[in-house]
ZADODREN-832632 format. One record per residue (C-alpha): y, z, x; residue number from 1; residue in one letter. Coordinates in steps of 0.5 Angstrom, whole numbers. Layout:
# ZADODREN-832632
+-------+-------+-------+-----+--------+
:     v :     w :     u : num : residu :
+-------+-------+-------+-----+--------+
:     Y :     Z :     X : NUM :      a :
...
+-------+-------+-------+-----+--------+
END
This chain:
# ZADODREN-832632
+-------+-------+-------+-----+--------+
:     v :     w :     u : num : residu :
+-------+-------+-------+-----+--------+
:   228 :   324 :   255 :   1 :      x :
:   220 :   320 :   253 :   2 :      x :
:   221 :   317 :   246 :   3 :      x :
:   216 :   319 :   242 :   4 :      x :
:   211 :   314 :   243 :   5 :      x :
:   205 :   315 :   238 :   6 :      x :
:   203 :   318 :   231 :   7 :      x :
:   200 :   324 :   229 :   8 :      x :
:   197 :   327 :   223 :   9 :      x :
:   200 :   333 :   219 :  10 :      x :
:   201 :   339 :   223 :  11 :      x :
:   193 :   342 :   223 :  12 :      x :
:   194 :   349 :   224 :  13 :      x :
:   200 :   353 :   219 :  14 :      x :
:   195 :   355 :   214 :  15 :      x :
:   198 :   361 :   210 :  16 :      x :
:   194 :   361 :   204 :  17 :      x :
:   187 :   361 :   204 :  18 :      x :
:   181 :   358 :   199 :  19 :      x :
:   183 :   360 :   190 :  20 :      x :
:   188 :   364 :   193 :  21 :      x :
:   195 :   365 :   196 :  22 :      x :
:   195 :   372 :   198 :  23 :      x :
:   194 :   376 :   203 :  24 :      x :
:   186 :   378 :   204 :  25 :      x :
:   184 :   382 :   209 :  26 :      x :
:   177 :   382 :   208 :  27 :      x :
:   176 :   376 :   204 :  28 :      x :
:   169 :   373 :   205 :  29 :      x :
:   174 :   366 :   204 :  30 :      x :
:   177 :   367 :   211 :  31 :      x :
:   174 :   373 :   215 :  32 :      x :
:   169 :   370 :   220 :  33 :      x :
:   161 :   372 :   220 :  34 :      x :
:   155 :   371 :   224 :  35 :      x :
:   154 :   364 :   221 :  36 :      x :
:   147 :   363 :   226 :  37 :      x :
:   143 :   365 :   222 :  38 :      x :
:   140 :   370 :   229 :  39 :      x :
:   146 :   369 :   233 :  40 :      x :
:   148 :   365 :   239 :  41 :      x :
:   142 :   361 :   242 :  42 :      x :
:   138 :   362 :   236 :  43 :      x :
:   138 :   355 :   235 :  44 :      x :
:   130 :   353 :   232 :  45 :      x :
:   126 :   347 :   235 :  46 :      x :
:   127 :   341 :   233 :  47 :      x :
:   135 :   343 :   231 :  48 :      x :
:   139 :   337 :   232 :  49 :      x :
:   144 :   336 :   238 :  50 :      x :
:   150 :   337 :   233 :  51 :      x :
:   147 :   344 :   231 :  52 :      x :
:   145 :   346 :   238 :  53 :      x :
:   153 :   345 :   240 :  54 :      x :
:   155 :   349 :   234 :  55 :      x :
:   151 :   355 :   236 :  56 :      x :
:   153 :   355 :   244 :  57 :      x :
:   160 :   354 :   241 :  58 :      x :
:   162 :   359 :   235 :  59 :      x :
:   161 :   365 :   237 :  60 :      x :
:   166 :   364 :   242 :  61 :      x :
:   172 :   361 :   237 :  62 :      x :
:   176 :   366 :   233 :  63 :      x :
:   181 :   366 :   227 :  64 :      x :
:   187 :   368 :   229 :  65 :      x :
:   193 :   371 :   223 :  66 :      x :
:   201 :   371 :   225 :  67 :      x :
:   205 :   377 :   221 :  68 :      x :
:   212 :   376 :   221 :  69 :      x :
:   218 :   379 :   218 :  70 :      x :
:   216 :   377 :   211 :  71 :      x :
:   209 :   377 :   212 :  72 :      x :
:   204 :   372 :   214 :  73 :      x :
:   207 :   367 :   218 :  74 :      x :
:   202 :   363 :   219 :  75 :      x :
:   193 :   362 :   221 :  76 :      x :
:   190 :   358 :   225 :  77 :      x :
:   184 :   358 :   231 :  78 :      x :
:   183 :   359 :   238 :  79 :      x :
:   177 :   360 :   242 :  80 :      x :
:   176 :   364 :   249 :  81 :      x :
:   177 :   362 :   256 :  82 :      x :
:   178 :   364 :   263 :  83 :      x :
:   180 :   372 :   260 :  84 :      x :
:   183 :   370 :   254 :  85 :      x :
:   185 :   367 :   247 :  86 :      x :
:   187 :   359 :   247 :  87 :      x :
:   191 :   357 :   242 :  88 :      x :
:   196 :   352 :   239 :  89 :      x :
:   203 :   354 :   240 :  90 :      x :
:   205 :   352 :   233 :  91 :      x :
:   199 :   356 :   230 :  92 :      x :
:   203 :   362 :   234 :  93 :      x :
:   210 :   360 :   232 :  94 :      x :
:   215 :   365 :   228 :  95 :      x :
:   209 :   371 :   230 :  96 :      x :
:   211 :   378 :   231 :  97 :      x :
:   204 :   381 :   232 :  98 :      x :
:   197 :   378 :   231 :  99 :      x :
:   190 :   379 :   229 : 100 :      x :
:   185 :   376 :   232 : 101 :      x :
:   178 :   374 :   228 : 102 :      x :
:   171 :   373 :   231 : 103 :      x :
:   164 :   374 :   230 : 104 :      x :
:   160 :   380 :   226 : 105 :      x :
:   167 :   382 :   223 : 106 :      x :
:   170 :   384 :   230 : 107 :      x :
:   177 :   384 :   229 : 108 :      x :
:   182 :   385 :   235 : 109 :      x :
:   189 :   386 :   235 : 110 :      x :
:   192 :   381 :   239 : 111 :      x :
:   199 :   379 :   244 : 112 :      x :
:   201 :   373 :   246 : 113 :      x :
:   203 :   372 :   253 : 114 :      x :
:   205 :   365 :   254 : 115 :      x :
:   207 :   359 :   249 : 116 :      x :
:   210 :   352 :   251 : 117 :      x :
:   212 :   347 :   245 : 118 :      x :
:   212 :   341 :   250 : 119 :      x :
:   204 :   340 :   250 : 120 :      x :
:   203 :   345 :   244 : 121 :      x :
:   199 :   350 :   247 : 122 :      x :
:   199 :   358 :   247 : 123 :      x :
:   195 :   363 :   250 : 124 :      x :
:   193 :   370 :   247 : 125 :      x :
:   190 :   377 :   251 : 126 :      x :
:   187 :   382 :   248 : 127 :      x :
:   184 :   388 :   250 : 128 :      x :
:   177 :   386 :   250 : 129 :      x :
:   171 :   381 :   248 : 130 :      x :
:   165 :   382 :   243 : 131 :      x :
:   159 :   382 :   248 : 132 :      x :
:   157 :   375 :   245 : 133 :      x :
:   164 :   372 :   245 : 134 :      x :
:   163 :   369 :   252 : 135 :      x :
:   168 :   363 :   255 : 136 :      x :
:   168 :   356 :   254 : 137 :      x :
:   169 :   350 :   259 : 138 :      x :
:   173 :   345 :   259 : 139 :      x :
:   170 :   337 :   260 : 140 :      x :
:   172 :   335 :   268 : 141 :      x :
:   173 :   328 :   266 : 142 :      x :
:   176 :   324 :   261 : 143 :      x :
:   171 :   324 :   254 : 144 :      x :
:   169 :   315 :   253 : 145 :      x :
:   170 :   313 :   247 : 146 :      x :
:   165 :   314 :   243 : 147 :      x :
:   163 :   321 :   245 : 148 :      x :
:   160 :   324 :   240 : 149 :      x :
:   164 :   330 :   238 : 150 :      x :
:   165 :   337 :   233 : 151 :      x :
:   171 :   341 :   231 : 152 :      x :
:   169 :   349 :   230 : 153 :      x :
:   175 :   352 :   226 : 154 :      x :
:   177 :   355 :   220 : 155 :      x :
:   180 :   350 :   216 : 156 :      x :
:   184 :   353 :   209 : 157 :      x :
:   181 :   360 :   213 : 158 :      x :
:   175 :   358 :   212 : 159 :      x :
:   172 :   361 :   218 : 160 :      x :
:   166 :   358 :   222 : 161 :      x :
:   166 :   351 :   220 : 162 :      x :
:   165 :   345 :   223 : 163 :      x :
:   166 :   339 :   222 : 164 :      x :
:   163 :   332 :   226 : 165 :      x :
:   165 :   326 :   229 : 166 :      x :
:   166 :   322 :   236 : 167 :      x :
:   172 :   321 :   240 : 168 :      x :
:   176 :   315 :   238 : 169 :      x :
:   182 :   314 :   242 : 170 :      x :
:   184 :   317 :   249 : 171 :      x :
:   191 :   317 :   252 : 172 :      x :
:   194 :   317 :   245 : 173 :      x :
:   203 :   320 :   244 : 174 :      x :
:   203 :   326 :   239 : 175 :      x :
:   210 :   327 :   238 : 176 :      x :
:   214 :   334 :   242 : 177 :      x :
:   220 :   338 :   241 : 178 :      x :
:   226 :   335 :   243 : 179 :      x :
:   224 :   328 :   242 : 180 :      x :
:   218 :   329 :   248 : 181 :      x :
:   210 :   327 :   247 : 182 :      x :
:   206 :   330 :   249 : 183 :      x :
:   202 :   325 :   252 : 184 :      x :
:   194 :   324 :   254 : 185 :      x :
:   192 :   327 :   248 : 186 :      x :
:   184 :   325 :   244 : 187 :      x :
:   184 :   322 :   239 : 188 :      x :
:   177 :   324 :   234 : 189 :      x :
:   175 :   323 :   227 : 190 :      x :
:   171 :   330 :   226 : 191 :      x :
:   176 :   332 :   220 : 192 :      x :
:   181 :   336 :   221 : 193 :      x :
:   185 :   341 :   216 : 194 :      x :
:   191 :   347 :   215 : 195 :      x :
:   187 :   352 :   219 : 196 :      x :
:   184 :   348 :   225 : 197 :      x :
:   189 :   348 :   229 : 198 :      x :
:   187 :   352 :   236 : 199 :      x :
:   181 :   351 :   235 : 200 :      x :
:   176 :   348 :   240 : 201 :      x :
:   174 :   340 :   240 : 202 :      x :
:   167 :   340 :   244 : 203 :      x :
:   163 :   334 :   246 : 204 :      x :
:   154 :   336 :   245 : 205 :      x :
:   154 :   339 :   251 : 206 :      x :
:   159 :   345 :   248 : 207 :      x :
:   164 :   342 :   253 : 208 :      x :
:   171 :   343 :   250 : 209 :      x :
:   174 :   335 :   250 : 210 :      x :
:   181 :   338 :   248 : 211 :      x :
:   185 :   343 :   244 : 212 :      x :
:   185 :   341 :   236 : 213 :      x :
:   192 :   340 :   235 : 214 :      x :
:   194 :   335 :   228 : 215 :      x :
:   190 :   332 :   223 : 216 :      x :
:   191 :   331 :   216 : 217 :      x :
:   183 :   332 :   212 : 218 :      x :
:   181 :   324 :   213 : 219 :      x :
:   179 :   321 :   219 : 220 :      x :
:   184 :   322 :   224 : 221 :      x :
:   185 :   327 :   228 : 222 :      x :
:   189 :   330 :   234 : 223 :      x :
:   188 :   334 :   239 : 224 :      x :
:   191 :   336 :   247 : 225 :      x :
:   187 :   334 :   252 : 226 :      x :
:   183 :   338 :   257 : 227 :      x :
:   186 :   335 :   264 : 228 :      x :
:   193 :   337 :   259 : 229 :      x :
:   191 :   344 :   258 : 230 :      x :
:   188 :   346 :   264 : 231 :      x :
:   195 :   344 :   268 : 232 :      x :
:   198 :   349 :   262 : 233 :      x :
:   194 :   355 :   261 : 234 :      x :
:   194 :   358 :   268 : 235 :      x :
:   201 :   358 :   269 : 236 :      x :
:   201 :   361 :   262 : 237 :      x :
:   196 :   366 :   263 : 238 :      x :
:   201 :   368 :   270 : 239 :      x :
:   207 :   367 :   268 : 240 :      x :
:   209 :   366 :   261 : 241 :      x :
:   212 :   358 :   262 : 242 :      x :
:   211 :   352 :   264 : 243 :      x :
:   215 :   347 :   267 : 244 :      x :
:   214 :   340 :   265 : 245 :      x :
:   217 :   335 :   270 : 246 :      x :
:   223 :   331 :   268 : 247 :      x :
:   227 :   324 :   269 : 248 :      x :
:   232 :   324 :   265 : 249 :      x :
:   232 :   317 :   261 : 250 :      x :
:   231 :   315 :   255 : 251 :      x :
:   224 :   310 :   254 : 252 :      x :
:   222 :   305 :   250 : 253 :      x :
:   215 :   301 :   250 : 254 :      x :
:   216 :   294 :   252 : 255 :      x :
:   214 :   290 :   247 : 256 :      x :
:   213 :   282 :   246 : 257 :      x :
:   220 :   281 :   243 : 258 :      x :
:   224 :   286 :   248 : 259 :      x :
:   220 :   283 :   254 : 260 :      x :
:   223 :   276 :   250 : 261 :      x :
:   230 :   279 :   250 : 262 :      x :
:   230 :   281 :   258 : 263 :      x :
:   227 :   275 :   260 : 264 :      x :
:   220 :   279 :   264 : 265 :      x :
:   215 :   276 :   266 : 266 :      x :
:   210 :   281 :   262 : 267 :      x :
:   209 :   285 :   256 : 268 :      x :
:   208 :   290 :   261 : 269 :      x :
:   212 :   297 :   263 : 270 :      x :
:   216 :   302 :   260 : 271 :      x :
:   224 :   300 :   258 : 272 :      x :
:   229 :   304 :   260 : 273 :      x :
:   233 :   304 :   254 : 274 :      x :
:   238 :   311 :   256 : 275 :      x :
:   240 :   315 :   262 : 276 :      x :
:   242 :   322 :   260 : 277 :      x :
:   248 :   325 :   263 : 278 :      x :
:   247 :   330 :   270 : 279 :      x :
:   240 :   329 :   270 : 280 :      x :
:   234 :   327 :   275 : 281 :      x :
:   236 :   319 :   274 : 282 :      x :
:   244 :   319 :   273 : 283 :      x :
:   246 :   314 :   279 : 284 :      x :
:   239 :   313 :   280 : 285 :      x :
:   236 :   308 :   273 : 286 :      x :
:   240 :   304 :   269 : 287 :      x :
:   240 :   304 :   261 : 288 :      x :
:   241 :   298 :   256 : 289 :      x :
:   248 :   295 :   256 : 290 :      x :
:   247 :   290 :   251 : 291 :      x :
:   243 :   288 :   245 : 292 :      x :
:   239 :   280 :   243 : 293 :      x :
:   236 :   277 :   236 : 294 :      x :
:   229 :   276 :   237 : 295 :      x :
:   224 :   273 :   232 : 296 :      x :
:   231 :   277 :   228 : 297 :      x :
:   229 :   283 :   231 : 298 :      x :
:   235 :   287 :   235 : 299 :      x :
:   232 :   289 :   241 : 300 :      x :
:   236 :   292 :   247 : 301 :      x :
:   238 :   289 :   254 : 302 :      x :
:   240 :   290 :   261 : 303 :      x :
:   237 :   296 :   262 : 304 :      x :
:   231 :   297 :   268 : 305 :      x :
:   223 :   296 :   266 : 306 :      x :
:   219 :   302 :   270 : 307 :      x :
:   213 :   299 :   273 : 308 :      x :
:   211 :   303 :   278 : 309 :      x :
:   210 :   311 :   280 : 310 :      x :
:   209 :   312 :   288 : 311 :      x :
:   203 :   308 :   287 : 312 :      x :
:   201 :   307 :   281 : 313 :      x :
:   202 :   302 :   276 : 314 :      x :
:   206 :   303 :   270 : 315 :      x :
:   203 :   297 :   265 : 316 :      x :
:   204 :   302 :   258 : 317 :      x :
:   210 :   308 :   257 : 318 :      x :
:   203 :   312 :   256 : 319 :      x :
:   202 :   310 :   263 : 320 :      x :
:   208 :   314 :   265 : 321 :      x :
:   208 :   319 :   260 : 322 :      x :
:   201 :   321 :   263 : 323 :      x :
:   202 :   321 :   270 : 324 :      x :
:   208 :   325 :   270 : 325 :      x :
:   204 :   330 :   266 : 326 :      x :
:   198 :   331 :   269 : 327 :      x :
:   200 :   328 :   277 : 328 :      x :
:   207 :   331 :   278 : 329 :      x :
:   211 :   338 :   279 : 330 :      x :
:   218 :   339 :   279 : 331 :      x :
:   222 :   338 :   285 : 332 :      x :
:   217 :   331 :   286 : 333 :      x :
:   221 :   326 :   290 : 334 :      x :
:   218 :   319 :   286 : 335 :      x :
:   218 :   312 :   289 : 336 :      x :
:   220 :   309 :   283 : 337 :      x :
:   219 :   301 :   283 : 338 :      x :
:   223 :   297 :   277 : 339 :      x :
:   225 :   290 :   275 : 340 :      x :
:   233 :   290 :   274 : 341 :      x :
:   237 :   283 :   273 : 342 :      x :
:   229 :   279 :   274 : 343 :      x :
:   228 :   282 :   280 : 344 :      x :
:   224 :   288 :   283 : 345 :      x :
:   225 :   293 :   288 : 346 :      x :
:   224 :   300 :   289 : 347 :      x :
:   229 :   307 :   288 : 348 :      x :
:   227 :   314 :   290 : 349 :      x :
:   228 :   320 :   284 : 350 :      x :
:   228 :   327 :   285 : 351 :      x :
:   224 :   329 :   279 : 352 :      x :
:   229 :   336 :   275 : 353 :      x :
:   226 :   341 :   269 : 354 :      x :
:   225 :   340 :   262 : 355 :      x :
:   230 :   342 :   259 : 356 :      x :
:   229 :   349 :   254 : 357 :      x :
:   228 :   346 :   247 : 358 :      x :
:   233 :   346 :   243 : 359 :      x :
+-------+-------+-------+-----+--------+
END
């Protein structure tokens, strides 16, 4: 199994109560989404600030979403419109029997989830139609840089319609997944983030979504799945409910200076097998620690292989790996996996399995 290798904030997405209340209220003005344009999409006024003209191209297509239990509210979150469908987060959906789907100009619309994975935190829900001004959103084709001026349009604390500002400040960050997964590639942004923002759309100024607001706990820090992430995901959800993550089998560490000590490395560079998992992928194939060693006082696990290549790229990080398994390969896929074991290097072919259902 991939070892979570990051930090995120609080789940960003099960808000159950709303603004002076913690009931439920249907037709609340605190939580139901309105036409907040001032003249609706494309109303933009001339010497608007960029900031304005993305959020105007972007909100009429972002909805409130509510999950209803068996004891009742399950959860709220967000989601926008894309390729036919709603997106959202998979733990916004989660514990949810049936849906209420929320946009502009009080248009509600029952909604259905067709498809969820809880390993990149992604859901898709269908309903029967669209309001007429509620038109897809795209995702960015390439990797936002650092720097990237950004907004979250959601409905934080059930606040429908808001946004917040920031810019992109981190990419290729680890968030933490069930079964001690990552999900890997993900954005990081200080455009705030709270209880009721989750699902929804993180857009560059070009209303381009960079990633899937995924975490965030109101300060500066913030998380969200990234487009390359959710456009491998969606599709498969929308056809066939699931996807199928690629799976090795070990269990990874990063490699840091005082375990590259431990095991005589030539850099601090890798990913560190710290375990193989039995009948899986790399049994017979990678070898795990076998032994520990005291460095600077810290224990640090030895003998077990360092990954520094798959097929043809480098591996330098474990983020290096998690993403190229995420983004670059398939179940199935037979990897030349270049490693060092006992000082040298050499290479070995592993057969990528399945991730196993969550626990």
């Amino acid at each position: 199994m991939l070892g979570a290798a990051g930090t995120a904030a609080a789940l960003a997405g099960c808000s159950t109560g709303f603004v002076g209340s913690t009931t439920d209220q249907p037709d609340g003005a605190t939580d139901t989404p309105t036409d907040a344009s001032g003249g609706g999409p494309g109303s933009t006024g001339e010497g608007a600030s960029p900031y304005t003209a993305a959020y105007e191209a972007t909100v009429s297509s972002v909805a409130v979403i509510r999950a209803y239990g068996p004891d009742g509210r399950a959860g709220q979150g967000s989601g926008f419109v894309y390729d036919g469908h709603v997106v959202t987060n998979q733990h916004v959906v989660e514990g949810g029997e049936t849906f209420e789907v929320g946009f502009a100009e009080q248009d509600w619309r029952e909604g259905e989830v067709v498809g969820a994975d809880v390993y990149s935190d992604l859901a898709v829900i269908s309903v029967d139609s669209f309001p007429d001004y509620a038109t897809p959103l795209s995702f960015v084709e390439r990797e936002p840089p650092v720097g990237t001026e950004v907004i979250a349009v959601g409905a934080p604390f059930g606040l429908g319609q808001s946004v917040s500002a920031g810019i992109v400040s981190g990419i290729d960050r680890s968030l933490p997944a069930a079964n001690d997964f990552v999900i890997p590639d993900a954005v990081q942004t200080d455009a705030a983030a709270n209880p009721g923002n989750s699902g929804g759309p993180l857009v560059d100024l070009d209303a381009n979504v960079v990633g899937v607001v995924n975490s965030g706990g109101g300060d500066n820090i913030a998380f969200a799945v990234s487009a390359a992430l959710s456009k491998r995901v969606l599709p498969a959800l929308v056809e066939s409910g699931e996807y199928t993550h690629s799976f090795m089998g070990v269990g990874l560490r990063p490699v840091t200076p005082v375990l590259a000590e431990g095991n005589d490395l030539p850099a601090v560079k890798g990913a560190y097998v710290a375990s193989v998992r039995d009948d899986s992928p790399a049994t017979g194939v990678l070898r795990g620690s076998d032994g520990s060693k005291t460095v600077n006082n810290v224990e640090v696990p030895t003998g077990g292989d360092v990954i520094r290549r798959l097929d043809d790229t480098p591996i330098e990080t474990l983020n290096d790996l998690s993403i190229h398994l995420a983004l670059e390969t398939s179940p199935g896929d037979e990897l030349a996996v270049g490693i060092i074991r006992d000082g040298e290097e050499r290479t070995v072919s592993l057969t990528l399995g399945e991730r196993p259902t969550p626990e």
